[in-house]
C-alpha positions in Angstrom: 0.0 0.0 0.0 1.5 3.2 -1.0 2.2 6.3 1.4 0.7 9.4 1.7 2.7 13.1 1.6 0.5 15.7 3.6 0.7 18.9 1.8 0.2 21.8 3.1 -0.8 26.0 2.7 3.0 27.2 1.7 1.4 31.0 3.1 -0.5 30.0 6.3 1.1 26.1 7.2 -2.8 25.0 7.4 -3.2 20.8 5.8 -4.8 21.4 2.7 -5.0 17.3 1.2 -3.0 14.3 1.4 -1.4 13.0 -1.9 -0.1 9.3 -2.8 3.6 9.4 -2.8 3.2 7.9 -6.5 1.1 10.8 -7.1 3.9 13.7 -6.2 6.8 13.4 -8.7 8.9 15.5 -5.7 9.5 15.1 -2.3 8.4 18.1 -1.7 4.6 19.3 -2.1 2.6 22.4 -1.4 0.0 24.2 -2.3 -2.6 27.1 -1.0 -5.8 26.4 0.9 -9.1 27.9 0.0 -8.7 30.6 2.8 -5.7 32.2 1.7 -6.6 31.8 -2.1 -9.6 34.2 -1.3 -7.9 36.6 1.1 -4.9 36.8 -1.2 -5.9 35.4 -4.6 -4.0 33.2 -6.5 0.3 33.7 -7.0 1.2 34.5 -10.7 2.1 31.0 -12.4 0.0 29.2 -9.3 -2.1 26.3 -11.3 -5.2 24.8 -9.6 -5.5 20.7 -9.3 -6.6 19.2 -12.2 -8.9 17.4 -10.2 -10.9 20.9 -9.8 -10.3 22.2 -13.2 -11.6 18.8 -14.0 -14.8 19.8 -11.7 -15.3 23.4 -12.6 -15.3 23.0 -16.2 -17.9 19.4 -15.5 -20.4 22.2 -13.6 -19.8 25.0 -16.2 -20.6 22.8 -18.8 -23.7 21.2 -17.3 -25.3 24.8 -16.3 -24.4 25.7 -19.9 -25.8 23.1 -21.6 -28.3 21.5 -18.5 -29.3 24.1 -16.8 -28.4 23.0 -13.7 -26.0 20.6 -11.9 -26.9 17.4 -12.9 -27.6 14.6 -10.0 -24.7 11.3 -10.0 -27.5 9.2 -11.9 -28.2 11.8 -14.3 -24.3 11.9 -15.3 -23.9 8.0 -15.3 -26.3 8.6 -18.3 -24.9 11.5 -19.9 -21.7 9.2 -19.8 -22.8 6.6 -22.0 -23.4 8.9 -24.7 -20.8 9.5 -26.9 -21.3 13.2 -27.8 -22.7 14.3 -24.7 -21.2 17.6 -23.2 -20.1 15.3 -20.1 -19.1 12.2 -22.2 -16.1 14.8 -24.2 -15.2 16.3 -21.1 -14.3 12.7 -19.7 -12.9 11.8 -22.8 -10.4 14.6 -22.6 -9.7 14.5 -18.9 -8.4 10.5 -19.5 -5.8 11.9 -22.6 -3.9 14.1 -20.0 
């Protein structure tokens, strides 16, 4: 089973997430919690997760083209289209 790094805010020391070891290429990890990213905003050349770009663009995209945030059942289905708005997001999220 592998390890875990806890990373935490580089500006206030808060623990922000723990990461698999094979997930950090480094070993050494940081990154901002949500606190300090709204008090201070985000450092030039600072890139979010891709877990929540990921997210944000999945809710953008359903309010866009939904109207609202679809429920887990509602995006199991909109998965097994192939040209659903959902469907190409997931598509290009896997060729990162």
């Amino acid at each position: 089973m592998p390890g875990y790094w806890m990373v935490f805010c580089a500006n206030c020391g808060a623990h922000v997430f723990n990461a698999q070891i094979t997930e950090v290429p480094a070993e050494y990890a940081f990154s901002l919690c949500n606190e300090c990213v709204e008090k201070y905003g985000e450092p030039a050349g600072f890139t979010k997760t891709p877990d929540e770009v990921f997210w944000d663009k999945c809710r953008d995209a359903m309010l866009e083209d939904y109207g609202k945030v679809l429920t887990n059942d509602e995006i199991l289905i909109e998965l097994d289209l192939p040209s659903s708005p959902i469907s190409l997001l997931e598509r290009d999220a896997k060729r990162r």
